[in-house]
MDTraj code that builds the backbone (N, CA, C; nanometers):
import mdtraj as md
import numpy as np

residues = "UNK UNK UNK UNK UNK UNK UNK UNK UNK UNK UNK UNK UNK UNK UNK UNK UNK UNK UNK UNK UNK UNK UNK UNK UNK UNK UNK UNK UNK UNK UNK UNK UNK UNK UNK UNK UNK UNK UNK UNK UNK UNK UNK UNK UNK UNK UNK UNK UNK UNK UNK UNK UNK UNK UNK UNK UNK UNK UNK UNK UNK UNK UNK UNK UNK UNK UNK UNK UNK UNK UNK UNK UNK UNK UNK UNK UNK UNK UNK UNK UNK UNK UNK UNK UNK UNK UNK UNK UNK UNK UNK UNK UNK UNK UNK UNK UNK UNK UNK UNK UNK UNK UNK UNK UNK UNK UNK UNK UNK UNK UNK UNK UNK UNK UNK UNK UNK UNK UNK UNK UNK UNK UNK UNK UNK UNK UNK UNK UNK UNK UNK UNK UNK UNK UNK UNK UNK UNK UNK UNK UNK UNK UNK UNK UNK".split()
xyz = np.array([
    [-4.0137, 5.7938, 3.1802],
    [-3.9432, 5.8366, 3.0616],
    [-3.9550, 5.9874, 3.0467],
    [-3.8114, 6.0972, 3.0182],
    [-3.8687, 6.1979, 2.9678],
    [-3.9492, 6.2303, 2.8673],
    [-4.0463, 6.3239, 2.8869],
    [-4.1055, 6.3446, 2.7678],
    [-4.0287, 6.4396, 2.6591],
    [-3.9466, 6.4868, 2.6921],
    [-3.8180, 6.6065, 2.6203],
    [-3.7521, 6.5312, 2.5749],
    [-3.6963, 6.4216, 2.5899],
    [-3.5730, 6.2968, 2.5381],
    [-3.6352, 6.2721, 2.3385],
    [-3.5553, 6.3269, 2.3221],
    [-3.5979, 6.2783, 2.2042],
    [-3.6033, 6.1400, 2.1163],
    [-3.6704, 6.0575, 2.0744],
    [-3.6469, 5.9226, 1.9544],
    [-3.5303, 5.8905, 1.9337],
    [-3.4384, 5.9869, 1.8695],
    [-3.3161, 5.9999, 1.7535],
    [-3.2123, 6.0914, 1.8324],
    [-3.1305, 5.9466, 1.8312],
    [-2.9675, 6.0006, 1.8711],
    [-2.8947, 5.9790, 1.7698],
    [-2.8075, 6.1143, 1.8058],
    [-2.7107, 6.1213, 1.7010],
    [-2.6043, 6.0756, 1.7897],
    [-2.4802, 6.0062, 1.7042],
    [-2.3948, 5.9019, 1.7482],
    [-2.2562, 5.9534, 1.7442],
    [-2.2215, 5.9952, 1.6016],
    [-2.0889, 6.0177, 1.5739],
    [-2.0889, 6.0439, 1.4350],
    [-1.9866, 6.1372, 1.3371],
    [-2.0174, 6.1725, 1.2443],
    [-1.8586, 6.1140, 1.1777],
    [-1.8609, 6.1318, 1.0529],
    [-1.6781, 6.0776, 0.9748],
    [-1.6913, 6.1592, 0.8376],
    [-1.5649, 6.1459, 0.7879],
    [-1.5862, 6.2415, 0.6323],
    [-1.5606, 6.1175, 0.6212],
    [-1.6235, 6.0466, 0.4918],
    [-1.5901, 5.9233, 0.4152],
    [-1.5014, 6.0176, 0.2605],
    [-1.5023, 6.1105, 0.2251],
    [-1.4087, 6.1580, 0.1287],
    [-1.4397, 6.3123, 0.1047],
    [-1.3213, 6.3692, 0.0838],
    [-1.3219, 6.4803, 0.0478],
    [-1.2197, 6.4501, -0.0716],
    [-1.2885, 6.5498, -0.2031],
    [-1.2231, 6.5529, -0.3055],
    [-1.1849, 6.7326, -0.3414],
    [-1.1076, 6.8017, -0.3831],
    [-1.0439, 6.9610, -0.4157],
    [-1.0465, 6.9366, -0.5345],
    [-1.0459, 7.0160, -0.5984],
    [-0.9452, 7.0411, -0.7302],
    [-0.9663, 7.1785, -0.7492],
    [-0.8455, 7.2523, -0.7529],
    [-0.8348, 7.4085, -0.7856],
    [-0.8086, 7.4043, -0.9080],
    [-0.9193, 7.5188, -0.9864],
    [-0.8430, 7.5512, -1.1282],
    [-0.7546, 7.6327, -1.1362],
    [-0.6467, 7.6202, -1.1752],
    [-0.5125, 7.6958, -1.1656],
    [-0.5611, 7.7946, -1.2828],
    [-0.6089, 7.7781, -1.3645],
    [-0.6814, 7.9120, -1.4922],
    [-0.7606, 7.9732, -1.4402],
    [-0.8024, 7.9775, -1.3553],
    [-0.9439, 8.0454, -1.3170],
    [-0.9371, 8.2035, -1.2756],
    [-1.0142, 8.2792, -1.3667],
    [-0.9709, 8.4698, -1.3996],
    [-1.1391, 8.4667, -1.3448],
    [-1.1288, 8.5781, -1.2690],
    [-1.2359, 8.6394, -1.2130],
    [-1.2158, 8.8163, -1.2454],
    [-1.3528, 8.8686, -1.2972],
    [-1.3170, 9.0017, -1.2934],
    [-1.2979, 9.0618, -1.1571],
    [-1.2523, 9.1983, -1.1502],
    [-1.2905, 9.2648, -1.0274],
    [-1.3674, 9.2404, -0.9396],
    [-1.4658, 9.3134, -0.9873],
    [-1.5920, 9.3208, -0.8929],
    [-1.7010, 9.1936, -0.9335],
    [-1.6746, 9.0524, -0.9523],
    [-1.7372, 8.9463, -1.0056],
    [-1.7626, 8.8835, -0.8671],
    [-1.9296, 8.8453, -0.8898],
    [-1.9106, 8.7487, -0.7646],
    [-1.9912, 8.6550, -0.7916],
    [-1.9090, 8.5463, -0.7564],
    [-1.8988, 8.4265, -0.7589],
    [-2.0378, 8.3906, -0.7427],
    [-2.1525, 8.3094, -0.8094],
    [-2.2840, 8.2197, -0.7569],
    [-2.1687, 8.0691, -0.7019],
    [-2.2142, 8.0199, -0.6336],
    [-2.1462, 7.8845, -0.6104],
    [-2.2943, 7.7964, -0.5859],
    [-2.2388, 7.7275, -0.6773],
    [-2.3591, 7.5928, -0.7310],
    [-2.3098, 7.4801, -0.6377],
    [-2.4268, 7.4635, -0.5464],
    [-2.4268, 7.3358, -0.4431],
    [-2.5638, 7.2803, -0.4665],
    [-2.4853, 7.1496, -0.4854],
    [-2.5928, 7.0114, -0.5360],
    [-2.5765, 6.8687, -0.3830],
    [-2.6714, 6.8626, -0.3380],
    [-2.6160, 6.7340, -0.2138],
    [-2.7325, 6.6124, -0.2857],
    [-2.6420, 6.4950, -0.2717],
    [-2.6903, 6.3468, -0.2441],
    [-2.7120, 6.3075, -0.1337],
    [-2.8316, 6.2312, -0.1206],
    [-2.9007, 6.1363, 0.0313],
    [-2.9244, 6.0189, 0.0486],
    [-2.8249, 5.9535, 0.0934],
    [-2.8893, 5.7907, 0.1067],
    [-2.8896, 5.7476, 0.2691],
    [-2.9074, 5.6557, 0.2705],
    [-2.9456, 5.5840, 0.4259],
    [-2.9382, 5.4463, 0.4356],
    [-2.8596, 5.4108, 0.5366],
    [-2.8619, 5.2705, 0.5490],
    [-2.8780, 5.2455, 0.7115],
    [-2.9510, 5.1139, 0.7086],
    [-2.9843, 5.0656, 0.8436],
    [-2.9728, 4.9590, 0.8946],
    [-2.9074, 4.9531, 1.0245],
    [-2.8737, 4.8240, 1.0640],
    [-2.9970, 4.7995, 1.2095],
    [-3.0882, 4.7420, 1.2312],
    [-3.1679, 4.7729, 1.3434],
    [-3.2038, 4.9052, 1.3422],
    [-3.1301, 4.9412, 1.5034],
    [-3.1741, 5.0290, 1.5432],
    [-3.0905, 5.2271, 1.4939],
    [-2.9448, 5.1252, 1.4007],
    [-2.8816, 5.2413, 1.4047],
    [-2.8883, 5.2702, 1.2794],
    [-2.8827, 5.4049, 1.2502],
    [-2.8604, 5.4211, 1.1080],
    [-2.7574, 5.5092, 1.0667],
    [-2.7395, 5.4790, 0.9499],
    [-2.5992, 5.5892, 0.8718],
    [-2.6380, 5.6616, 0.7664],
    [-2.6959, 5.7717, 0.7969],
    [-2.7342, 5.8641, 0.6798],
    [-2.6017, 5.9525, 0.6354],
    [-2.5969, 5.9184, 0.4534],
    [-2.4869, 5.9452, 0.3780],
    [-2.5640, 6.0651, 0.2951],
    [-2.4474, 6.2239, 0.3590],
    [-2.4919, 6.3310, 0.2748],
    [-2.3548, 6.3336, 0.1811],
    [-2.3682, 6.3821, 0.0513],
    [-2.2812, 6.4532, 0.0021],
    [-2.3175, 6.5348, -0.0816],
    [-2.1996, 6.6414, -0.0670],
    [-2.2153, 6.7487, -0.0853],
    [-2.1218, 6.8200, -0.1942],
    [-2.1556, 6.8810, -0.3442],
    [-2.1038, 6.9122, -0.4421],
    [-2.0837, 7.0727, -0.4151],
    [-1.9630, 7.0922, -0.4703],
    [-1.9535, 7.2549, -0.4826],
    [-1.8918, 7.2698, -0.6283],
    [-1.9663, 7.3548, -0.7291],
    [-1.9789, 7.3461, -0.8754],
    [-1.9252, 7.1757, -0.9595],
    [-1.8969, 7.1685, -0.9931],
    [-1.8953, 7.0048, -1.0712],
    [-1.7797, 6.9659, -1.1609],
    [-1.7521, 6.8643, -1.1893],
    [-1.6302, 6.8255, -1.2798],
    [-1.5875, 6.8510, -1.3902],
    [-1.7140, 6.9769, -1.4267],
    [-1.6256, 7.0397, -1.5626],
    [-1.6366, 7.2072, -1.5033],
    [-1.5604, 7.2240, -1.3758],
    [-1.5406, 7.3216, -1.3230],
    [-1.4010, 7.4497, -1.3831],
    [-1.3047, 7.3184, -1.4566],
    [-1.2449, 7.4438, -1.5756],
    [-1.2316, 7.4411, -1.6919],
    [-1.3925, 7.3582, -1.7598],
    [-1.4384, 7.4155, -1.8654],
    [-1.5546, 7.5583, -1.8614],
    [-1.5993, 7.5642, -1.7381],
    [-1.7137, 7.6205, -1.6307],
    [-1.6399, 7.7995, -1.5966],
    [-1.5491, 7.7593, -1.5788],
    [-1.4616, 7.8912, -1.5437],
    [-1.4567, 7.9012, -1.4275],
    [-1.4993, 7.7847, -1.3151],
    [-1.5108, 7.8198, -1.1905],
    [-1.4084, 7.8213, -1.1164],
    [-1.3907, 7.8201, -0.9728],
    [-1.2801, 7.8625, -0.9181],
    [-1.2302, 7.7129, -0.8646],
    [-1.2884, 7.5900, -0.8800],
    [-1.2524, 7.5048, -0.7904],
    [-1.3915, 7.4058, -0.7958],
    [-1.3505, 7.2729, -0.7505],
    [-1.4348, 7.1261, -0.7367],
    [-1.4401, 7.1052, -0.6056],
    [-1.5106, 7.0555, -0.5415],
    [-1.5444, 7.0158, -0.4071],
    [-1.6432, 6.8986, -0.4319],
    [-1.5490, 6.7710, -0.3444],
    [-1.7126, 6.6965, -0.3481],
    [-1.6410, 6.6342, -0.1601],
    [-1.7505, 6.6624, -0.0916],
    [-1.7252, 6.6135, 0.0511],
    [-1.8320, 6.4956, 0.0718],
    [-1.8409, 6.4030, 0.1157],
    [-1.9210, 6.3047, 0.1529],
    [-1.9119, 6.2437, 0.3486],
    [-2.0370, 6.2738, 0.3675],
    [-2.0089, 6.2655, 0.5130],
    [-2.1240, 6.1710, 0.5865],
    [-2.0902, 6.0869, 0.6731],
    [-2.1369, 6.0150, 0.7454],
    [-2.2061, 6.0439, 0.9030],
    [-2.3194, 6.0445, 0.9117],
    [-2.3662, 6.0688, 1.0373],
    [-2.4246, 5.9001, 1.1234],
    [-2.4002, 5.8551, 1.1690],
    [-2.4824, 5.7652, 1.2993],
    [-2.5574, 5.8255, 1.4136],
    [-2.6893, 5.7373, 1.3981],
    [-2.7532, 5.7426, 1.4675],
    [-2.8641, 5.6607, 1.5042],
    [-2.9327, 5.6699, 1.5728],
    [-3.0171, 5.5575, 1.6766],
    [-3.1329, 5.6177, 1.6877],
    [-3.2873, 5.5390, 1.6328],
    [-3.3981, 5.5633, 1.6844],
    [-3.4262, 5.4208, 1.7353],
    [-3.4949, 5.5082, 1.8803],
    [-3.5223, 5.3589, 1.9490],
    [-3.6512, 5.3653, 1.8808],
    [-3.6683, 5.1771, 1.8512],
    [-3.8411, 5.1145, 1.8337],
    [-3.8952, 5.1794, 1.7302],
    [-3.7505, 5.1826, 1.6130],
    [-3.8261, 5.2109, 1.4885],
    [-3.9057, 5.1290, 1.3796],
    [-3.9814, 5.1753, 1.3123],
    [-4.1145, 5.1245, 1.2627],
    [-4.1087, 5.1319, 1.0852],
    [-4.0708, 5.0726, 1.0557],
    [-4.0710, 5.0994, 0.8964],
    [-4.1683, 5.1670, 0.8111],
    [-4.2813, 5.1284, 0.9127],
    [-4.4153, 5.1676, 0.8486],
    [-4.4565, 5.2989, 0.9039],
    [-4.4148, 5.3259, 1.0210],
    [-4.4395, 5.4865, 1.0635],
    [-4.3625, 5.5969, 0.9951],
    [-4.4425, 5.6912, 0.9148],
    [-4.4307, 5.7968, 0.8843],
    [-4.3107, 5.8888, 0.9117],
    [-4.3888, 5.9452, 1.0540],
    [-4.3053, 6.0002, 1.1258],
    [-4.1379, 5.9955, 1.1686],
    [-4.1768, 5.8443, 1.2027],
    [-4.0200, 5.7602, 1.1619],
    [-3.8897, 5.8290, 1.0515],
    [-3.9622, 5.7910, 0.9821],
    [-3.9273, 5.8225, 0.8234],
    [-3.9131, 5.9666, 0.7942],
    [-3.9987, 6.0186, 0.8369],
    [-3.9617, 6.2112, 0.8378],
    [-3.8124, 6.2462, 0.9512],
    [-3.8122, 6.1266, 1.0372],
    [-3.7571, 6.1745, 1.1397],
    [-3.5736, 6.1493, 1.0792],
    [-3.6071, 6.0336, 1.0214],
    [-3.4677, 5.9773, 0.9259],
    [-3.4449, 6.1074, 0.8943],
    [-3.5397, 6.1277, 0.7717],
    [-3.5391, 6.2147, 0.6177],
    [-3.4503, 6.3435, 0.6522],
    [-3.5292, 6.4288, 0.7726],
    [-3.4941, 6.5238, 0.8457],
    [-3.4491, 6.6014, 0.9048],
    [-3.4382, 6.5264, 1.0109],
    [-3.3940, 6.5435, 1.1605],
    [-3.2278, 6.5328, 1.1593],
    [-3.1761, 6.3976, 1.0833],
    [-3.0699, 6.3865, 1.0699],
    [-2.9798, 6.4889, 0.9482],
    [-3.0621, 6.5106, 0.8581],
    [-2.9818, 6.6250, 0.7781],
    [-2.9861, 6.7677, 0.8782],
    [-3.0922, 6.7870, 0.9478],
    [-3.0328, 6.9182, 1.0179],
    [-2.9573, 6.8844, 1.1451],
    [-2.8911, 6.8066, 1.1827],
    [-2.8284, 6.7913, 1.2736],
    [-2.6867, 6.7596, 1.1940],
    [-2.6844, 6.6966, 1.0763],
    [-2.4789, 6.6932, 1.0182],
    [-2.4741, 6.8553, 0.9471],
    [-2.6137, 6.8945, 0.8798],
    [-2.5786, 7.0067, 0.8239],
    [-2.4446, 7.1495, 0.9051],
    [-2.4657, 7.1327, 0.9897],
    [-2.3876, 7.2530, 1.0892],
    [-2.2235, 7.2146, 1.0892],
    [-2.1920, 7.1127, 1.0630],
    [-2.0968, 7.0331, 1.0705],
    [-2.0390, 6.9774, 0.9370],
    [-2.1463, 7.0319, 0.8275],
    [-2.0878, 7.0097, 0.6347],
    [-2.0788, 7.1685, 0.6421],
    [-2.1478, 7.2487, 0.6831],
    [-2.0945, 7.4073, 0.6630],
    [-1.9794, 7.4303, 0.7353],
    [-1.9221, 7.4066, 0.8407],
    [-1.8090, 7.4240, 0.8626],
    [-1.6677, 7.3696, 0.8320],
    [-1.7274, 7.2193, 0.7957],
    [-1.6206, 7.1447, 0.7221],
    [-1.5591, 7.1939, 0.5969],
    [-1.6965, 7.2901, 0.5245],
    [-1.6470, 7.3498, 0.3908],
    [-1.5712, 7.5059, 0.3859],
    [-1.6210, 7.5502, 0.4818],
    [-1.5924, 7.6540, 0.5203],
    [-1.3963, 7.6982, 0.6179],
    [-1.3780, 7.5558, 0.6726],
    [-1.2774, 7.5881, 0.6947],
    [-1.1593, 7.4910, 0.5960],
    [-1.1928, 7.4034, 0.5237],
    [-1.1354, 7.3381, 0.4038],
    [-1.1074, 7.4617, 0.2305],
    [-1.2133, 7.4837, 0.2546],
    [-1.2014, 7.6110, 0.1213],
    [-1.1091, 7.7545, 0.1771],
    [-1.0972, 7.7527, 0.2962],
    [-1.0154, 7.8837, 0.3712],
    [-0.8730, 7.7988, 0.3712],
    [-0.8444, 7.6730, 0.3771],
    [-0.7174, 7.6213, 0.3797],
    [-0.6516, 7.6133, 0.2647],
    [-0.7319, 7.5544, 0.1521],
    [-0.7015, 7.5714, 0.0277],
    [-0.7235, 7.6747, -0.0960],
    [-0.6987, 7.8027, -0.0244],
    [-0.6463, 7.9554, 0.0009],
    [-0.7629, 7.9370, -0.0951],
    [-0.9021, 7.9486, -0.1304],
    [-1.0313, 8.0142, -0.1978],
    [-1.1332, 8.0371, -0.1555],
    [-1.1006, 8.0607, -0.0020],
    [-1.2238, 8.1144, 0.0672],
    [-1.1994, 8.1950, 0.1465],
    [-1.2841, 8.1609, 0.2687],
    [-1.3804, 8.0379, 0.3571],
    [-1.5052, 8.0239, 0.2543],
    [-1.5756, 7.9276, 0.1848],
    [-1.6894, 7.9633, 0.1489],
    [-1.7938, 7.9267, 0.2795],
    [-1.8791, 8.0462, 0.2912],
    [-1.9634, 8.0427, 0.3944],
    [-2.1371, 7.9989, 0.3263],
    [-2.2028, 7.8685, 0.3121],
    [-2.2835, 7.8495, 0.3604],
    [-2.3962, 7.8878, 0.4172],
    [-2.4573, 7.9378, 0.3328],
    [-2.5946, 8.0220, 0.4394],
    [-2.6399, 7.8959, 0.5190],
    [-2.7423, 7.9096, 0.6002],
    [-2.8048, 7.8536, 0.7197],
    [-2.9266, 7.7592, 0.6202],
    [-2.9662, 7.6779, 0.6362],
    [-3.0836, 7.6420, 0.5896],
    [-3.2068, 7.5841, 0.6381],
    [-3.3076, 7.5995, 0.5938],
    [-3.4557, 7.5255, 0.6787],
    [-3.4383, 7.4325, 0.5782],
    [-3.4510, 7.3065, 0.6671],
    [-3.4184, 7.1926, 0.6375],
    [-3.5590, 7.1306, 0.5708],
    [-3.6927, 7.1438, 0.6196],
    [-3.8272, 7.1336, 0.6206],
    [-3.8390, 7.1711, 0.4552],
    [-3.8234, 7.2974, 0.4036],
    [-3.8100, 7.3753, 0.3207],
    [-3.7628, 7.3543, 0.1962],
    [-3.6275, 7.3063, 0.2848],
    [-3.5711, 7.2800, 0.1463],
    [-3.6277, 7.0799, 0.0925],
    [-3.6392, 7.0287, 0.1357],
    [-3.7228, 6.8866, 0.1645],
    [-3.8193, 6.9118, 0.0478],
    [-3.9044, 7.0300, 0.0464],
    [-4.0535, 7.0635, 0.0338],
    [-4.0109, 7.0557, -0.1274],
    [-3.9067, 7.1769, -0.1663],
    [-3.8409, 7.2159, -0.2700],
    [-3.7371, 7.1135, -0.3447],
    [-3.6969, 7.0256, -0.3053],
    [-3.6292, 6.9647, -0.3842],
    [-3.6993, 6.7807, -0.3387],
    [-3.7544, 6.7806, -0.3349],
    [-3.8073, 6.6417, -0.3373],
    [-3.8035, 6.5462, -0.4429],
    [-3.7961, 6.6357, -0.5591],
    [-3.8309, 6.5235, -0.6965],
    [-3.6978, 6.5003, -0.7042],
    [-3.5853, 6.5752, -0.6707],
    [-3.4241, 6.5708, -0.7159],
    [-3.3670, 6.4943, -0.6105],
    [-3.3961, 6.4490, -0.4743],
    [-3.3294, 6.4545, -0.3888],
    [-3.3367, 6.2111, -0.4086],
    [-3.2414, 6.1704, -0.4018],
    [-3.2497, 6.0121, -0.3804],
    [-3.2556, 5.9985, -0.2278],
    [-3.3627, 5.9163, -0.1777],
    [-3.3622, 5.8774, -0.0442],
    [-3.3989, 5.7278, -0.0218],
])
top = md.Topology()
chain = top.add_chain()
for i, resn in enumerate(residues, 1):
    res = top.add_residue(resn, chain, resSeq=i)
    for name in ("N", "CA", "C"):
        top.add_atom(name, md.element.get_by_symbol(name[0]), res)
traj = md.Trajectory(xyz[None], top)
């Protein structure tokens, strides 16, 4: 067996929904710049060996033109994947779910948003990069898993 082969394959990814809504009111000063408020949901489901970890991902919220913001985004995305000879009771396992699989769709929800918000002429919004570990550490009490 390699020892480099990793546990956890990733399989195939799907948008299960993308939702827009542009506020057609939305006045920005000049030189105003935008904070953009991103909130993500985490769930997981498992069949054996494969699993479907469900991210979604908010960009400001549904009272976005009472808010003054520029626009609603809610994307929801599907990743598959496979740990062989997983263990319910191992830890590691479970970090590896928690984890491993959000930094592997993450690269692939930043570009999805990034070239969706450039189509629907209010961007590109670009996504900083994130430590996945980090942010885990920091939002734990908020995050459903």
């Amino acid at each position: 067996m390699n020892k480099n082969k990793s546990v956890l394959e990733f399989d195939s990814y799907y948008i299960d929904e993308f939702v827009f809504k542009k506020n057609e009111n939305f006045t920005k000063d000049k030189n105003q710049k935008i904070d953009v408020d991103l909130n993500f949901e985490f769930d997981t489901e498992r069949n054996q060996d494969n699993f479907k970890r469900i991210v979604t991902c908010y960009i400001f919220d549904e009272n976005y033109v009472e808010n003054n913001k520029p626009f609603y985004l809610k994307l929801k995305i599907n990743g598959i994947f496979f740990l062989a000879d997983y263990d319910e009771n191992n830890r590691k396992h479970k970090e590896i779910i928690k984890k491993n699989t959000l930094a592997i769709l993450f690269p692939y929800i930043r570009s999805i948003i990034s070239h969706m918000t450039l189509e629907m002429q209010v961007g590109p919004v670009q996504m900083p990069p994130m430590n996945i570990n980090h942010f885990f550490d920091e939002e734990k009490r908020t995050i459903k898993y």
